[in-house]
C-alpha positions, 0 to 999 in steps of 0.5 A, a space after each residue: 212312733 210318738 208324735 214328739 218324736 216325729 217332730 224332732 225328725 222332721 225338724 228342718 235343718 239348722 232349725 234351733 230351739 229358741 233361747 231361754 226367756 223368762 220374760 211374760 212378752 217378749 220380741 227381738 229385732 233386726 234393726 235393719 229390716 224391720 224382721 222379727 227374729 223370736 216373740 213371745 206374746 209380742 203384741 200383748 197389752 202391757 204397762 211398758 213402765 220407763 221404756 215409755 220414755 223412749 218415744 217421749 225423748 224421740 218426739 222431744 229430739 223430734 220436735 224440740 232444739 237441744 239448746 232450748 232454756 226450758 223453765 220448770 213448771 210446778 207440776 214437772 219440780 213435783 213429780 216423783 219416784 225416778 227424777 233428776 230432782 228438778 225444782 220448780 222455777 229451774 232454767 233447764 237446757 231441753 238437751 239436759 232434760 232429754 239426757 235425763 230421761 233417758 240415762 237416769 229415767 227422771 219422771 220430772 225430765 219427761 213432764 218438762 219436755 212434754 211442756 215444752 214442746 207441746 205445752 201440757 202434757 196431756 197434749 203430749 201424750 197424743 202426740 205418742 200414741 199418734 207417733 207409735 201407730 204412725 211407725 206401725 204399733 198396734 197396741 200403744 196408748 199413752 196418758 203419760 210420759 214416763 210410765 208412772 202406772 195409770 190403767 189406761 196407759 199400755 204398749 207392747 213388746 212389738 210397738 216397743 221395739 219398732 220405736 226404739 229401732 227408729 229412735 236409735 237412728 238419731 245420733 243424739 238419742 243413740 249417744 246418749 242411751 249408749 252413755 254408762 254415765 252423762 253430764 247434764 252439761 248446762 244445768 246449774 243444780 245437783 246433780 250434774 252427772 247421772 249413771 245409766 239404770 241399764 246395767 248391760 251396758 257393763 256386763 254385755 260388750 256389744 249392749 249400745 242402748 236402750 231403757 229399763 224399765 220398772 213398775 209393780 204392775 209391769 215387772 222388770 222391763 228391758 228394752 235394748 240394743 245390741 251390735 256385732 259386727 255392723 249386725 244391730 238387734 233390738 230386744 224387748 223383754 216385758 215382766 222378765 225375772 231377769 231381763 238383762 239375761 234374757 236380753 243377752 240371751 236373745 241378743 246371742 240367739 239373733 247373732 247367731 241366726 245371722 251370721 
């Protein structure tokens, strides 16, 4: 008997293949318990790109009062790529800022909350690193807070998942990445409303959250949230050729193991 054989015999019953995941690392979550369901690669050094936002908005929900005036610096007006098109000189509510970052991904949103609430942020970026091994990470090490590429700044599948499972039991964080669109309610400049960059909030009925993500350097990244019937499953996929299938796919895999 050939021993591929052998291993589907003796395969225990109700075992299943895992789903089909075209992500390089990837994890999934019972967000209740803490309990891996599927990784791939979970604990592996990787550039997260804009999923680093996640644990700058935790530490600025944290640490920050939503009704704060934040005045936009230089250095925040000046950042590039994914913004919200601050100005420098702007007065900006820190609740607008936070919306920002997480439903439209503003670089510039990320600089000005790590100013204000820790004032500079080079500061800030401690701050992170201290946070994701505090709630368990192994591997995180942040030199920024939006995920622009820098060779230093990484995390992983794991470390992704345990923050977004602790930030998603705020109730201002999970709002907010459950948006399809926001309001920046007290902002004075354009624009005032902002579309989600998480596209399975539309095509997955049970996605409530979390942040996309994408660089040269790390891919297609996806972290994400899922609830059916009071179960919840983060999901993390990392490099993926098709990040908001492969999360459906985890998410359908995980409700499956556990209904």
């Amino acid at each position: 008997m050939s021993i591929f054989l052998s291993l589907i015999l003796i395969q225990p019953a109700g075992c299943s293949a895992g789903p089909h995941v075209t992500a390089d690392a990837a994890v999934l979550m019972d967000a209740a318990t803490g309990k891996v369901l599927f990784e791939r690669q979970s604990h592996q050094a990787r550039p997260p790109a804009s999923t680093t936002k996640i644990v700058t908005a935790l530490l600025g929900f944290e640490y920050g009062d939503l009704e704060d005036e934040v005045i936009i610096s230089q250095k925040a007006g000046s950042t590039g790529e994914a913004s919200i098109h601050l100005f420098p000189g702007e007065r900006v509510a820190l609740g607008d800022l936070l919306t920002g970052a997480l439903v439209r991904s503003g670089n510039d949103a990320c600089v000005a909350i790590a100013e204000h609430v820790a004032g500079s942020e080079e500061f800030f970026t401690l701050w992170m690193t201290a946070k994701s091994r505090i709630m368990g990470g192994q591997t995180s090490q942040f030199f920024n807070t939006n995920g622009l590429p820098h060779k230093q700044h990484w995390s992983s599948a794991y470390d992704l998942a345990i923050v977004a499972r602790e930030a998603m039991r705020r109730p201002e964080f999970a709002a907010a990445v459950k948006s399809r669109h926001a309001q920046l309610k007290k902002r004075q400049g354009w624009p005032r409303e902002i579309k989600n960059t998480n596209a399975l909030l539309w095509t997955y009925p049970f996605a409530d959250g979390v942040k996309t993500g994408t660089t040269r350097a790390a891919g297609a990244c996806l972290v994400a949230s899922a609830t059916k019937n009071n179960i919840q499953l983060i999901a993390v996929v990392l490099h993926s050729d098709d990040r908001f299938g492969d999360s459906q796919r985890l998410f359908e895999y995980g409700f499956n193991l556990t209904r």
